[in-house]
C-alpha positions in Angstrom: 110.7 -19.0 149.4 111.2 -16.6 146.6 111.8 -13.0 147.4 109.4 -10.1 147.5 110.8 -8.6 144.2 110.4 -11.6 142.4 106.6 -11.6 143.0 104.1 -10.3 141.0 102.9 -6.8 143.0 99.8 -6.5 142.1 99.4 -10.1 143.5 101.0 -8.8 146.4 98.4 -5.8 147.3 95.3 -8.0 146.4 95.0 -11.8 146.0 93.9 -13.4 143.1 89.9 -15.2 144.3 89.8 -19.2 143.6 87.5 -21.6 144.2 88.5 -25.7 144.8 86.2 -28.0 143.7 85.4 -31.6 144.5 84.7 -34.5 142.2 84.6 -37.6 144.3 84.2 -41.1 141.9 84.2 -44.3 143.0 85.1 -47.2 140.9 83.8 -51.1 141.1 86.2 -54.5 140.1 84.2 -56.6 137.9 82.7 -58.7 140.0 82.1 -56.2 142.4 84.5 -57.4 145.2 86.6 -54.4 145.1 85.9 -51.0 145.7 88.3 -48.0 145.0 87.4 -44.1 145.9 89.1 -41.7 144.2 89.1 -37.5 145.1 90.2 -35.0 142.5 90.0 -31.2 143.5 90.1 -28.5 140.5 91.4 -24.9 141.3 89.3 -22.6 139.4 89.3 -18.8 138.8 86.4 -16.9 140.9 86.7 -14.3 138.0 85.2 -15.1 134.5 87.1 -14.7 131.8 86.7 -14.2 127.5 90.0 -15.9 125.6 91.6 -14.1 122.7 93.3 -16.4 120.4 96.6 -15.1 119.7 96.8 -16.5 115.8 99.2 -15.0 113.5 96.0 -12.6 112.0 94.9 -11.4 115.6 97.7 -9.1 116.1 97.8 -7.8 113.4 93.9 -7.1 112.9 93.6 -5.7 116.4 96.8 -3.0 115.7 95.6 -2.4 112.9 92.0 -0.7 114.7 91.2 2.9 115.1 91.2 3.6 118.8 87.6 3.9 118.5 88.2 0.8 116.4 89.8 -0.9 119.9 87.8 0.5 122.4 84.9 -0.8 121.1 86.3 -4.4 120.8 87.6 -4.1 124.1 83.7 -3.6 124.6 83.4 -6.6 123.1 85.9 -8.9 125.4 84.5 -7.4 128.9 80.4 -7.8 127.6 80.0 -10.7 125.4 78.3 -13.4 127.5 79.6 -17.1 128.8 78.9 -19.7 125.6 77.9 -16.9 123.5 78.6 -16.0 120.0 76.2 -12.8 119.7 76.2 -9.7 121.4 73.8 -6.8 121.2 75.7 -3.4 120.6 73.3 -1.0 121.9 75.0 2.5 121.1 73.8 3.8 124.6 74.8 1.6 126.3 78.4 1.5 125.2 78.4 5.6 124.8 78.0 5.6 128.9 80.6 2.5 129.4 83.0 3.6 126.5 82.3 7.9 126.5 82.2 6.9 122.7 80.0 9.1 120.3 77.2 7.5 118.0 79.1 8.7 115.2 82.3 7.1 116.5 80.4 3.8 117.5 79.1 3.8 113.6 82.6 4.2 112.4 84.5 1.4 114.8 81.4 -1.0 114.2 81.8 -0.8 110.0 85.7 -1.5 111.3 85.0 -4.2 112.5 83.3 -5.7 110.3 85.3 -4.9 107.3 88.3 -6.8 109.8 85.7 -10.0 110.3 85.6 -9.3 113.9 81.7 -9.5 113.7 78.7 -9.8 111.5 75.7 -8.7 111.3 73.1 -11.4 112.5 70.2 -11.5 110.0 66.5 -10.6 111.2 68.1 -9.2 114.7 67.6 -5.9 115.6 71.3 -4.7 116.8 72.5 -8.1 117.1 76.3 -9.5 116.0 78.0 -12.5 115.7 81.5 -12.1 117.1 84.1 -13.9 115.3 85.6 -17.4 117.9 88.5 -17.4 116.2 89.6 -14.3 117.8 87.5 -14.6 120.9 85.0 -16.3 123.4 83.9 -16.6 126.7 83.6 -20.3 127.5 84.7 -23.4 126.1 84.9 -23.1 122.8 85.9 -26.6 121.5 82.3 -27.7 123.3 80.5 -24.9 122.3 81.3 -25.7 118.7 81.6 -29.4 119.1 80.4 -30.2 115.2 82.1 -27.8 114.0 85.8 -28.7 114.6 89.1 -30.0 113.5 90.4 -32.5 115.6 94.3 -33.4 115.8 95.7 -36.6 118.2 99.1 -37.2 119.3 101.6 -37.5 116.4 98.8 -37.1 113.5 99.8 -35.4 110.5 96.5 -32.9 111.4 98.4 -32.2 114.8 101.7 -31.8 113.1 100.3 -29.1 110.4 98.4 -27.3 113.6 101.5 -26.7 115.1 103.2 -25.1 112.1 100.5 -23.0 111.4 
């Protein structure tokens, strides 16, 4: 049993909420004499989540933000919807979340699209792509399914992924 001060704290005032899952699959022999059940249970986070990527540009495009700059793609992370690449940045909206100013909200949103973070999305009123190879909420090799790079076990494409 490890001891208290090698424990996280903050997992130690409040627990972290998870939810097991069931997937129960049964599987036939070939000529149908046999039967086998099988029972896997999944752990999964009560909390949702968005993933930043941490690729060699990431760090430095996020340090490199105003803090207007990185509040508002902080905004970004906590709002941007499960298996979505858009988000609608309603200045508002993020003034009464963020306390930021229209005028600041004009500057960090030209910041981040001069750093590729988002993009305007054509014929939408306030609407942004977000850029998911810095971040998304959801899984994003499904999402983007035809539109992916894929590497095997000892392929040359795996090899090169690593060293990038």
């Amino acid at each position: 049993m490890p001891k208290s001060e090698d424990i996280n704290p903050f997992v130690l005032a409040k627990k972290i909420l998870a939810i097991k899952l069931h997937k129960n699959s049964r599987l036939k022999s070939k000529d149908k004499e046999e039967e086998h059940s099988f029972s896997n249970s999944y752990i999964v986070d009560r909390d949702y989540s968005t993933k930043l990527y941490r690729s060699r540009d990431t760090e430095d495009i996020i340090f490199a933000l105003s803090n207007s700059g990185q509040k508002l793609f902080l905004y970004l992370l906590l709002h941007i919807q499960r298996k979505s690449d858009s988000i609608q940045l309603i200045p508002s909206k993020i003034e009464k979340k963020t306390g930021m100013k229209e005028t600041s909200f004009n500057k960090a949103r030209s910041e981040l699209k001069k750093k590729g973070i988002i993009k305007k999305k054509t014929g939408r009123d306030r609407m942004y792509w977000v850029n998911p190879h810095i971040f998304f909420n959801g899984n994003r090799p499904k999402f983007y399914s035809n539109h992916i790079l894929m590497a095997t076990d000892n392929s040359t494409n795996m090899k090169k992924m690593i060293q990038d």
